[in-house]
N, C-alpha and C positions, 0 to 999 in steps of 0.2 A: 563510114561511121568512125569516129576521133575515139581515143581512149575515154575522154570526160561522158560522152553520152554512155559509151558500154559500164562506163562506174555507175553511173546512178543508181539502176534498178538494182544493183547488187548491193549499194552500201545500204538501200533501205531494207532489203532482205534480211543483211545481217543486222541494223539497228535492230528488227523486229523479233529478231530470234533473240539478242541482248538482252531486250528489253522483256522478253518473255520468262528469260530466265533468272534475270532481276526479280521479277516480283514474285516468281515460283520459289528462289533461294530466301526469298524471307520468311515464307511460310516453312519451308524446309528446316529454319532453326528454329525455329520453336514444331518440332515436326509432330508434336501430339496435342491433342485438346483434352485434354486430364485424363483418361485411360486412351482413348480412342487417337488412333493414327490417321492423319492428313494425308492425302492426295501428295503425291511431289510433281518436280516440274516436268519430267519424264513419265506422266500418270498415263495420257493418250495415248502413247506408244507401249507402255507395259502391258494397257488392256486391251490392246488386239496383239500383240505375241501371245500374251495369257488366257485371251478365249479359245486360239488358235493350239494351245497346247492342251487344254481342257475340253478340247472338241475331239482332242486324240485319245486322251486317256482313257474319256469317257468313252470310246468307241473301243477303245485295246478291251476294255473290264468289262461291257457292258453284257450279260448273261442272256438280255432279248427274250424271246419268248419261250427258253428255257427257265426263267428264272422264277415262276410258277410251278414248273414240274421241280427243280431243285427245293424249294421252301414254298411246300403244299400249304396252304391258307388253316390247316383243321390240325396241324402239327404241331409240339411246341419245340424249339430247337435245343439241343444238348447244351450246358454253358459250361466251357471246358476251362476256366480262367476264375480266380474272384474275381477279376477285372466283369468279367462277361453277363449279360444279364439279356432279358427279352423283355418289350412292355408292346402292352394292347391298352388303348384309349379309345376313349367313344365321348363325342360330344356335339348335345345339341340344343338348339335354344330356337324357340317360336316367335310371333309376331305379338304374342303377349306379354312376352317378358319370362316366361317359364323355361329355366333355365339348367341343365344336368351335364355335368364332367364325371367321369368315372376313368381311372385308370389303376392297371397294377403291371407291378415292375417286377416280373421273375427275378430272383437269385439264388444263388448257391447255399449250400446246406436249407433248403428247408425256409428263405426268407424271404421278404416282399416288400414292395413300399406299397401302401394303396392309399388307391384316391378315392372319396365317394361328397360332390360338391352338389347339393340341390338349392337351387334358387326356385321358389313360386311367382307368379304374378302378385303376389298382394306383398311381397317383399320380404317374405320369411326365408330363411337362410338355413340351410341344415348339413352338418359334416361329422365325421368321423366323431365323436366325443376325445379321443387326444390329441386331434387337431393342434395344430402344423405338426405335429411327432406321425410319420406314417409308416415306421417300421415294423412290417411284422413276425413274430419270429419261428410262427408255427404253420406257416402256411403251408398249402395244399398245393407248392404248385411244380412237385416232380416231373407229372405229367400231364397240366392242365393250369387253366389261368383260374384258381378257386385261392380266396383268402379274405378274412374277416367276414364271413356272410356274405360275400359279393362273388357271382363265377358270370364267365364268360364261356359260351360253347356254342361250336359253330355248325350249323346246322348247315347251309351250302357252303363250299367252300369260295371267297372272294364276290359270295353274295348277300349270305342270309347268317346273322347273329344271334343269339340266345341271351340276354342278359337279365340275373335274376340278383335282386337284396333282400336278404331278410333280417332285421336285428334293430342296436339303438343308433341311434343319430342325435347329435346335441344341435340345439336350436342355436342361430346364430356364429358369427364365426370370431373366433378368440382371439384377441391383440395383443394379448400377455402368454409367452410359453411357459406353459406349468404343468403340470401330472394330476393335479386336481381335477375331480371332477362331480359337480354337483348334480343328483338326483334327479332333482327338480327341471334340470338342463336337459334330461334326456328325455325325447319320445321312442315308440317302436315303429320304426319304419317297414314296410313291402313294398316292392313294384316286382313288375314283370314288364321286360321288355322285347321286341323285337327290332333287330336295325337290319335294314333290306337297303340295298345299295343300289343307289341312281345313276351309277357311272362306272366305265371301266377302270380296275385298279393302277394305280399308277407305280412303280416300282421306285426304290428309293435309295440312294442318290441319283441314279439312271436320267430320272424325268425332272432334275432339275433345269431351271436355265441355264445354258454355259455364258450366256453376258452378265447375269447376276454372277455366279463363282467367281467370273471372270475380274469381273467390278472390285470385288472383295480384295481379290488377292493383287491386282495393279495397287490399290491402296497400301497395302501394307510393303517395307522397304525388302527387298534382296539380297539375303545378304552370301548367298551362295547360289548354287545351280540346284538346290534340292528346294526350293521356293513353292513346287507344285505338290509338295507333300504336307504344304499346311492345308490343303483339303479334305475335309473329317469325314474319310472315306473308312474308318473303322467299325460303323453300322451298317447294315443295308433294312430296309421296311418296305411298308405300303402305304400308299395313302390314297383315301377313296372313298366319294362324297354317297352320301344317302341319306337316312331317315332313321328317327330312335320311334316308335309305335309304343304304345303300351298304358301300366293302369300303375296305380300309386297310390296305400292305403296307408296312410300316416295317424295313427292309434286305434281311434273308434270313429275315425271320422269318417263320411259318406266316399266312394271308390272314384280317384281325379281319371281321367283320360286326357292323354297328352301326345300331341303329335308335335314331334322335335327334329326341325332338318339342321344336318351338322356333316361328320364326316367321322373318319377312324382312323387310328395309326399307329400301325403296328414298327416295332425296330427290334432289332436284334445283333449281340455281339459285342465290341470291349467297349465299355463307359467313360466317357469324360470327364464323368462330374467334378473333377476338383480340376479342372481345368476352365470352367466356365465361369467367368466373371457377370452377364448379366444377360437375360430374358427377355423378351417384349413378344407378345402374341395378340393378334386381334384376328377374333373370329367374326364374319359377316351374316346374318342369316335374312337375304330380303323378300318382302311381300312376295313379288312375281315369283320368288323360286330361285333367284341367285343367290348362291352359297358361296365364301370363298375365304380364304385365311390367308394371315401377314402375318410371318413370325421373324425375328430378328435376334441373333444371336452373340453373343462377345467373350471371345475366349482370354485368359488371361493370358497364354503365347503364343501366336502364330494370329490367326484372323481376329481382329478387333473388328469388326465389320463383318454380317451375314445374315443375307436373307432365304430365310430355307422354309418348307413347309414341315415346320417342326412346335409342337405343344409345351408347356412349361413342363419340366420334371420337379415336382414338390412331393412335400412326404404328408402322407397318411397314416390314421389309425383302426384299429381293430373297434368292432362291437361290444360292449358290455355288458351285462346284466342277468337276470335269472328269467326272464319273460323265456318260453317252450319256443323254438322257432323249428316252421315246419322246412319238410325236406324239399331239398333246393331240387333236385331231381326228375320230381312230380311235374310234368308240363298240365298248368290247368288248361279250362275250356276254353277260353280267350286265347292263349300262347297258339292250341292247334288250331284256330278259327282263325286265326290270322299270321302264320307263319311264312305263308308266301304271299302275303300281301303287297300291292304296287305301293313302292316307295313318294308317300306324295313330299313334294317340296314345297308346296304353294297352296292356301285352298283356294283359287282359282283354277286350281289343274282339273280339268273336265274330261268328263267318259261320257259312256254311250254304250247299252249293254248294244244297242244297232239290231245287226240281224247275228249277232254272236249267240246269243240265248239262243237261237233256232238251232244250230250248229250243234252249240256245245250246252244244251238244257240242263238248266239245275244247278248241280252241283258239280263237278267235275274230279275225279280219280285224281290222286295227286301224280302215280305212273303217265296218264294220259296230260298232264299239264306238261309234265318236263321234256315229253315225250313226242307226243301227235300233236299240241298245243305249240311246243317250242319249234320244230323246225315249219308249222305253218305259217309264224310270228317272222321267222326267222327270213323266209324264203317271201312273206309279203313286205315287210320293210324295204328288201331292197332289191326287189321289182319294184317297187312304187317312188322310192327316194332317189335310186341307184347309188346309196352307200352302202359300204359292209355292214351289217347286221353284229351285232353283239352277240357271242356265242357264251355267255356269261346271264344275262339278262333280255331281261324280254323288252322289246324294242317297240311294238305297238300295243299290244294286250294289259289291260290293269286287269289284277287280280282280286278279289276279298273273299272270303269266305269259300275259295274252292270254285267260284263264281266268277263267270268270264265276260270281257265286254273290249273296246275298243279306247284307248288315249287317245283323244283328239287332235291333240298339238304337234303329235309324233305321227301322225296321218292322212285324217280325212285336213287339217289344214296346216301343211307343212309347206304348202307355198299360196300363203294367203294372197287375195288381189286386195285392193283401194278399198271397193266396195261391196256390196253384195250384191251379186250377179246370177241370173234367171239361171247360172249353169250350178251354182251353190243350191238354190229350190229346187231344182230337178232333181239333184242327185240326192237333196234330204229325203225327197217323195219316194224315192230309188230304194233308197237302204233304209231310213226310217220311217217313210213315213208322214213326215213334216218335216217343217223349218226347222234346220239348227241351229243356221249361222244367225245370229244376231248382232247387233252395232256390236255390245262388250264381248263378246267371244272373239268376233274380228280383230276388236281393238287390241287386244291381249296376244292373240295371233301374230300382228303385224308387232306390237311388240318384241314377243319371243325370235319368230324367227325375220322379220323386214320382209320387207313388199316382193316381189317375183319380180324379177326383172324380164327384160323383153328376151336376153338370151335364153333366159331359164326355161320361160315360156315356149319357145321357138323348140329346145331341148326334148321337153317334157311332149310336145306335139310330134315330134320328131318318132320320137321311141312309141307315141300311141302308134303313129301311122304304122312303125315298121310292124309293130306286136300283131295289129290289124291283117298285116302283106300275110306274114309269116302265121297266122292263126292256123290252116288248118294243118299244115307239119307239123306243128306245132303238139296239136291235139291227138293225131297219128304218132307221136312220138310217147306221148304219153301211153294210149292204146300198148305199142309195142311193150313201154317197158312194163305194164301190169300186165301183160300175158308173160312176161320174160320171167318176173318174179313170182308166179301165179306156184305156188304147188312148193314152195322153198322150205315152209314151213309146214307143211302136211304131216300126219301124223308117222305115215312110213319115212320120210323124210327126215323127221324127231327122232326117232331110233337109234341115228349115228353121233350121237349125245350122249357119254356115259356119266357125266357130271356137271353142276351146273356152272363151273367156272369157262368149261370149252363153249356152253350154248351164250354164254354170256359176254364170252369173246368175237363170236361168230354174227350176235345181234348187232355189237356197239362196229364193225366191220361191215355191216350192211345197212346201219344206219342211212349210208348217203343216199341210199333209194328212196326213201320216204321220205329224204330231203328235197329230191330230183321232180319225184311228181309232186309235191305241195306247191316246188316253182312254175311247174307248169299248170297246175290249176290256180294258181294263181293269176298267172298272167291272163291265161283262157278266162277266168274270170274280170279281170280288168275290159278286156276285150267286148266282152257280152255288156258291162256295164255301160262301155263307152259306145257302141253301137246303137242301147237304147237312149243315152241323153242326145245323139248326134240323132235320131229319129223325132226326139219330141223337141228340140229345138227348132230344125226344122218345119214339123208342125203349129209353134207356135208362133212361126214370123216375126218374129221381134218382139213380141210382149215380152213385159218385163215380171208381171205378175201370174201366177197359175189361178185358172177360174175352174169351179165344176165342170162346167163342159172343158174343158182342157185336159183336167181326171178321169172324167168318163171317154173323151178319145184317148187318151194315153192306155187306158184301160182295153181297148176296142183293139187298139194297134197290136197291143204286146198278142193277144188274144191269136195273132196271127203265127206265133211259136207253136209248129206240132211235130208229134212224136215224141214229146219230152220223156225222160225214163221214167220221173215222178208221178206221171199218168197212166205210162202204158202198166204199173203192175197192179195197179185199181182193174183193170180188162184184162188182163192175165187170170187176175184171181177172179173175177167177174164166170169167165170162159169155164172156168174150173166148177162154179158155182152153179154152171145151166147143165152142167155133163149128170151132174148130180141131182138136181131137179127134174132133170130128163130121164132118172133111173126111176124115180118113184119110191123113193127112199132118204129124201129129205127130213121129214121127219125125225128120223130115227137117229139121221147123223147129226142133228139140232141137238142131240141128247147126251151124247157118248161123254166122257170126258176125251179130253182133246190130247191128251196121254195115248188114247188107242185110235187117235184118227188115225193115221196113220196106215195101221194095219187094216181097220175098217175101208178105207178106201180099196186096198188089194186083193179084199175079199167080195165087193160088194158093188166095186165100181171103177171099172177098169181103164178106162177112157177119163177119169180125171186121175186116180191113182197115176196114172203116164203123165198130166199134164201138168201135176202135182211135183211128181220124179225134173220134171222139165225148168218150174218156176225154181225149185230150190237150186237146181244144178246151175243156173241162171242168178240167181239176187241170191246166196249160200252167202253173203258177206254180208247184206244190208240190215239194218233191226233200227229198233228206238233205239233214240241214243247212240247211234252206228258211231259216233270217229271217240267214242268209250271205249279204251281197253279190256274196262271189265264188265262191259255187255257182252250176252249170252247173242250170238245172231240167230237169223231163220236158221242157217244150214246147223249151226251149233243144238237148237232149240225149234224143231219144228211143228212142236205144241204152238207156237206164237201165231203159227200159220194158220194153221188148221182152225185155231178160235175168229180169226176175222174169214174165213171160209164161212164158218157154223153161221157168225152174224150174217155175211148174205144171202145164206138161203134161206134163215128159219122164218124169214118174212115171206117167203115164198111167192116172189112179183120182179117185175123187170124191173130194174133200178135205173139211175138215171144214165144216159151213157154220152159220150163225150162228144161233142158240139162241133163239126166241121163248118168251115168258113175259108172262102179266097181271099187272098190280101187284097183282089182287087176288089172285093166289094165292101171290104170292112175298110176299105182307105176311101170308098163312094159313101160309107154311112157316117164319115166325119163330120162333125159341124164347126169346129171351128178356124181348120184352114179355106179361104176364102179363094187365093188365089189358083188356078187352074195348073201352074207352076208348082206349085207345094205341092200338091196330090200326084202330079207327076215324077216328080223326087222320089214321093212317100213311096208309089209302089215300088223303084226300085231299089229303095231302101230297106224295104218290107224283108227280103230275100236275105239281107246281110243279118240282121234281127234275126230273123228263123234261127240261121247256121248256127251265130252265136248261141242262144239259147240252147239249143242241140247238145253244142259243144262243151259250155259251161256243166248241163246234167253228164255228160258222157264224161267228161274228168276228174268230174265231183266220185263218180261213180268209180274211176281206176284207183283215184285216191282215198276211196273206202277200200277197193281189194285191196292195197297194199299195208294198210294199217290191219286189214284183220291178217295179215299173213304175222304182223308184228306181234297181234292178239295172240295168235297160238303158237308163236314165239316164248311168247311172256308165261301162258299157261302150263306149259310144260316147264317151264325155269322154277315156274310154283312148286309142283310137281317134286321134282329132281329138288330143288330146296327144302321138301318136307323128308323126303327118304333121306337127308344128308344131317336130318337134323338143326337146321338153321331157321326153319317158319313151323309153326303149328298151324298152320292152315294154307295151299296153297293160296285161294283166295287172296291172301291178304300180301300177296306179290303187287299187287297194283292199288295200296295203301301205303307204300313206301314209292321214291323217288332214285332214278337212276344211283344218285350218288349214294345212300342207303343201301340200296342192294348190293354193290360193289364192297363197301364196307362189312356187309353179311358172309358175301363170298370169300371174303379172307376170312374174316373171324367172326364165328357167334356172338350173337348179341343180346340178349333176352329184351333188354331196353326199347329197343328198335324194336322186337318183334310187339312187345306190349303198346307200345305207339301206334303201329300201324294196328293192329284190335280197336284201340281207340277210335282210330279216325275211321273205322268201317262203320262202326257205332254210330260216332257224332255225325258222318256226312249222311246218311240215313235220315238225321232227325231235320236237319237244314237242308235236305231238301230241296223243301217248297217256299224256301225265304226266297222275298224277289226285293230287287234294286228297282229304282226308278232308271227309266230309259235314255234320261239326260237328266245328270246332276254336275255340280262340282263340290270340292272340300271335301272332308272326311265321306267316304259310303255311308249311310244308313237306311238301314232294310226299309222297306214298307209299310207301316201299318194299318193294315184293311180294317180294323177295325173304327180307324177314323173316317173312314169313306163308305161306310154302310147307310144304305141310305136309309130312310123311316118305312117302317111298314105302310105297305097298303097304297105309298102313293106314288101318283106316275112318275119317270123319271127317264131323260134323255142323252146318249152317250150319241159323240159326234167320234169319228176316223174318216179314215183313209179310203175314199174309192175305186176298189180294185179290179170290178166288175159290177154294173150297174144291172140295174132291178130293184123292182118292189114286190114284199112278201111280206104275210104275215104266219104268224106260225109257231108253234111250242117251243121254246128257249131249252137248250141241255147243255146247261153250264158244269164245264169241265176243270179243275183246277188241277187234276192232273191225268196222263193216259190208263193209271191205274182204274178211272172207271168208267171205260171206253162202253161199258158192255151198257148204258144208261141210253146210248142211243136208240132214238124209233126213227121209222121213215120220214122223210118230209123237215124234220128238225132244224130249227137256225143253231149250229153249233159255236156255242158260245166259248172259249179257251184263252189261254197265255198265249201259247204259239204251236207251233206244228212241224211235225220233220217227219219223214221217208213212213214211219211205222204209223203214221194216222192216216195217209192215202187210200188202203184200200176201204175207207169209212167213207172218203169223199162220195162216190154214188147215193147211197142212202141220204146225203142228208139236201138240207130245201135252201140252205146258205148257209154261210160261215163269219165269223167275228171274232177276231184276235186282236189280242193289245200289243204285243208286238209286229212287227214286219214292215215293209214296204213293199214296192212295186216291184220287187224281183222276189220277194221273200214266200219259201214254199207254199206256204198256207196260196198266198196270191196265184203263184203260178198253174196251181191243177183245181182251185176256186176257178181261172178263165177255161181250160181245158174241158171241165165241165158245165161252163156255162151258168157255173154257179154264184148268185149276186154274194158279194163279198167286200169289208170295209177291216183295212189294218188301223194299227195307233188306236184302238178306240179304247184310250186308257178307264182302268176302273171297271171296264165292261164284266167280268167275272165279279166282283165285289156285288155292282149295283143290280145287277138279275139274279134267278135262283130257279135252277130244275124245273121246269112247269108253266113258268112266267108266260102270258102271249105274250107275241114282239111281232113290232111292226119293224122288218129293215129295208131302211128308203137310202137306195145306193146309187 
């Protein structure tokens, strides 16, 4: 090879590099575009040294998931500087155009800047009346974010906000700065809001990009080795997307409700502000629920260039005028009816109270949400997803009104397919009941989260199989640990408690049990779930669609589940009920108040008195409402017992009793598997069905002992909080939320205790408010009264068939267990839904009808055990009948 061949490629190299930096040196002298600095010709190479050094810093500073226990979310920080200040913002804006920014800027001595910016749909503008001036000089905010009529107070810490105004607001926003202010320009404004957070917090500077920093600072020139301290690392914050909830009463005018997805951002520490040359923020809020912000910053020295997730700082002013404004303090009945409300982003985001209202009926204890709600949320996320679960927010469960149900998108289809698939129908008949999947739900699905790929798929079949292998250790493991923890919290146990900060240390330390078995009934339950669609697939041979006869075998098969727990204590208490019909003193016990069954049994009848001794020693955990911290159980209350005893005997007749059947002949009474092949599957399919179901009641069953071990946990912390002076009731221990009570434990609160008063109050009254069982957009309750049907004429409700038969028969429609005692023999029991404490009614009655459930759902499961014909989903059914009614039910 000659000297002339080995020049070439070298002289075009160096041409190229010449020529590179020829035309980067031109841009280099004129190296600014009017405040803003240009790129030089060394730009590529500054921004990877420069990401690479801000990939270190940020790892040397970076505080990690200390940095939540350092700067608690509910705190306001010390500002030890004038320089120094803290500011909380909240802003959100809907798919209408209704638009709200609010911010206030802690400072020294006693001062504030505040923001309050309301934009409406119809294009009305409303701000501070001294607008752009937002300095204020009396404010409130030593120890708390209060100034001009405007406070923020944080009710979870990095989840749940308080934001209340009350005063004037000037119409319109001001082009001219001036001090004047005209009368007629001002109205009196109110809202109340609540902002509930749809994401974990992001920590600030921390979770910025290091290629954006990176970006910035290759831009600007070098002119020493301290180039990485123009990084405006003098704040630290939060930032963290959710939801603004609330009402907005602007004079005399009718009350707006407004739902605003946005975000919040908190900062704290020395201020820039006269360093800052210019702003640019764009907030996004879109239809499907993507939220996101672009904000851009330009300091007058050091970065001319930066993209941060940072809000405008502008100035605000104070309220004016003589109008009485009430106290910011007072949370009305909206602020507590909706304080743990699911953050919606989108009103496409859809729920499904499912088979959750069965579970969790009613209303729910706000202690039993944070509590037995959160780690069951917790513990099914991510078995089902296999991600980490959020220990901040609730990851599948929406909330309203204290009221529990399931998010769709973040479960039942979190990995959508193409189309809708016969294993989509199965499993809506499964859990609700009916179809849920629809074209638009799908389509919104595949959306959110993209189609399932074949890996995923492969994955997700993977982890069923093994859950399947491994089910019954599984279920024995569970077993072990509720005998392990059996007796933790017994009352001679409670004793070695002399105050309630050590029981309270001892609970939040034992917590992970009741996290431990939620995962395992959970998975046990995925198991049972997937054992019956892998049954009725099977059985259905390829149809794509479900036919009645398809219902009524699905019905026949599950039929083939016995021993279940939810059966056997109907015949428990049954057994109790013949010892005593056998003494010849039925009668009399039919009478007593159910205060002295009890002892009446030990005096009068001894042989149920023992069997009696036996069931409580045995179900001592379970009651209505069992996974409610602040239900009273049988062993707690066994007056509860002894009244559905009184009902089985005072009829004084054999009641119905429970229906045995071989899988091999209820898989020979099918009709609609054809091939010879399928039936021979079925039966030894039949056998894996049984276990499951077995297994799902037997876990369900541990994970009720372990929650009431928590119950009288919780009950003595009431207790010991009344003798210490911090609750006037203990009761109203489980009216307050983890975080609350810990706050009690340090310091008295009267506030907190008057809250929790409150909500024992209000959740009493709400109740019997029901959701629809699929909706999407804002919750709103039910109104029965629009579904009442006319007097006098016929009228037909279609469900779910859970077990087939025809009857007809007196209708005893039930709208809640409060008036259980309406039953007579023979009855179609007409209800919302049913759980553990309606069982021992099952014998007495001639069928059942609920609007909630599905095919696994209790009502269903001891409706087949008894043989009793039975239809869920059969929405309205409570509204359209009344006590008395004949009914024909054709199942």
């Amino acid at each position: 090879m000659d000297l002339l061949t080995l020049m070439q490629p070298l002289g075009i190299l160096a041409a190229s590099f010449v020529g590179f930096i020829v035309i980067f040196n031109r841009r280099s002298r004129r190296h600014r575009s009017g405040h803003y600095t240009l790129p030089e010709w060394n730009f590529f190479l500054k921004q990877r040294w420069a990401e690479k050094m801000v990939h270190r810093k940020l790892q040397e500073e970076d505080p990690r998931e200390t940095f939540f226990t350092i700067h608690p979310d509910d705190r306001v920080h010390t500002l030890e500087r004038d320089t120094s200040a803290e500011s909380l913002q909240f802003y959100g804006v809907d798919w209408a155009g209704n638009e709200l920014l609010l911010k206030i800027i802690r400072k020294k001595s006693r001062s504030a800047d505040v923001i309050v910016s309301l934009r409406l749909e119809t294009g009305e503008t409303f701000t501070l009346p001294q607008h752009p001036d937002t300095r204020i000089s009396s404010a409130n905010t030593e120890e708390a974010f209060e100034a001009a009529g405007l406070q923020f107070e944080c009710l979870v810490p990095n989840s749940r906000w308080r934001i209340v105004f009350s005063g004037y607001l000037r119409r319109e926003i001001r082009q001219v700065w001036s001090s004047v202010v005209q009368e007629d320009e001002l109205v009196f404004v109110k809202f109340n809001f609540i902002w509930g957070a749809a994401a974990e917090p992001n920590s600030w500077p921390w979770s910025w990009s290091p290629k954006l920093m990176s970006t910035a600072l290759a831009t600007e020139p070098w002119l020493d080795g301290k180039w990485i301290n123009m990084l405006p690392l003098s704040e630290q914050g939060i930032d963290q997307f959710g939801s603004l909830s609330g009402q907005i009463i602007i004079d005399d005018a009718p009350t707006k409700h407004l739902l605003l997805p946005g975000m919040r951002e908190k900062r704290w520490g020395v201020q820039r502000m006269y360093n800052i040359h210019r702003r640019v923020n764009f907030r996004v809020s879109c239809y499907d629920g993507l939220v996101f912000s672009l904000n851009t910053t330009s300091f007058v020295e050091g970065l001319t260039h930066q993209d941060l997730y940072e809000f405008p700082v502008e100035k605000y002013t104070q309220s004016i005028g003589s109008r009485p404004i009430t106290s910011l303090d007072s949370f009305t009945d909206w602020e507590l009816a909706h304080e743990f409300d699911y953050p919606m982003m989108s009103p496409e985001d859809a729920r499904s109270t499912a088979n959750v209202q069965e579970v969790f009926s009613g209303c729910t204890s706000p202690l039993t949400l944070f509590v037995v709600a959160k780690m069951i949320d917790e513990a099914t996320f991510e078995e089902a997803t296999g991600y980490p679960a959020s220990k901040i927010l609730f990851n599948i469960f929406w909330i309203t009104m204290y009221q529990m149900g399931f998010e769709m998108y973040n479960l039942f289809l979190r990995q959508p397919e193409e189309n809708i698939t016969a294993m989509h129908k199965i499993f809506g008949m499964a859990v609700l009941g009916k179809d849920f999947v629809t074209e638009e739900v799908l389509r919104i699905a595949i959306h959110r989260r993209g189609l399932t790929g074949n890996w995923e798929r492969t994955k997700m079949m993977t982890k069923i199989m093994t859950q399947l292998l491994s089910n019954s250790r599984r279920s024995a493991r569970g077993l072990a640990l509720a005998k392990s923890f059996r007796n933790e919290y017994s009352p001679e146990s409670l004793e070695r408690f002399t105050n309630s900060a050590e029981l309270l240390e001892d609970i939040n330390n034992n917590i992970s049990h009741l996290r431990e078995i939620s995962r395992i009934h959970g998975i046990v339950s995925q198991v049972s779930v997937f054992s019956q669609l892998l049954n009725m697939m099977v059985m259905m041979e390829g149809a794509e669609d479900l036919t009645d006869d398809h219902l009524n075998d699905i019905a026949l098969l599950l039929k083939c589940s016995k021993e279940v727990e939810s059966a056997e204590i109907p015949k428990d208490l049954a057994e109790i009920g013949k010892k005593i019909l056998a003494s010849g003193h039925s009668e009399e016990f039919s009478k007593i108040p159910a205060a002295n069954g009890v002892t009446w049994l030990g005096e009068n009848c001894r042989e149920a008195h023992k069997l009696f001794t036996e069931f409580i020693a045995k179900n001592h955990h379970r009651a209505l409402k069992e996974f409610d911290l602040s239900t009273e159980t049988w062993g707690m209350c066994p007056d509860f017992v002894i009244e559905m005893i009184q009902a089985n005997v005072k009829f004084g007749k054999t009641l119905t009793e429970a229906v045995a059947a071989s899988s091999h002949d209820i898989v020979d009474q099918l009709r609609t598997p054809k091939k010879k092949v399928t039936k021979f599957i079925l039966r030894r399919l039949v056998s894996l069905l049984n276990r499951s179901v077995q297994r799902r009641e037997l876990s369900k069953s541990n994970l009720i002992a372990i929650v009431n071990e928590f119950r009288m946990a919780f009950r003595h912390l009431g207790r010991l909080m009344v003798s210490e002076g911090r609750l006037s009731d203990p009761q109203l221990i489980f009216y307050l939320i983890p975080y609350e009570i810990e706050r009690l434990v340090r310091k008295r609160d009267a506030r907190l205790v008057h809250k929790a008063s409150r909500r024992k109050r209000l959740l009493a009254q709400w109740e019997n408010i029901q959701f629809p069982e699929l909706a999407t957009g804002f919750p709103q309750p039910i109104n029965h009264q629009l579904i009442m049907p006319a007097d006098g004429g016929e009228c037909i409700v279609q469900g779910t068939t859970v077990y087939p038969g025809i009857i007809t028969a007196r209708a005893c429609v039930l709208k809640s267990f409060a008036e259980v005692d309406q039953i007579q023999p023979g009855d179609i029991l007409i209800t919302y839904s049913t759980d553990i404490g309606w069982s021992p009614y099952f014998p007495m009655l001639g069928a059942v009808v609920t609007e909630l459930g599905g095919l696994i759902s209790h009502g269903a499961v001891v409706a087949r055990e008894y043989g009793l014909p039975c239809i869920v989903a059969a929405q309205g059914a409570t509204d359209y009948f009344k006590t008395g009614d004949k009914v024909t039910l054709d199942a």
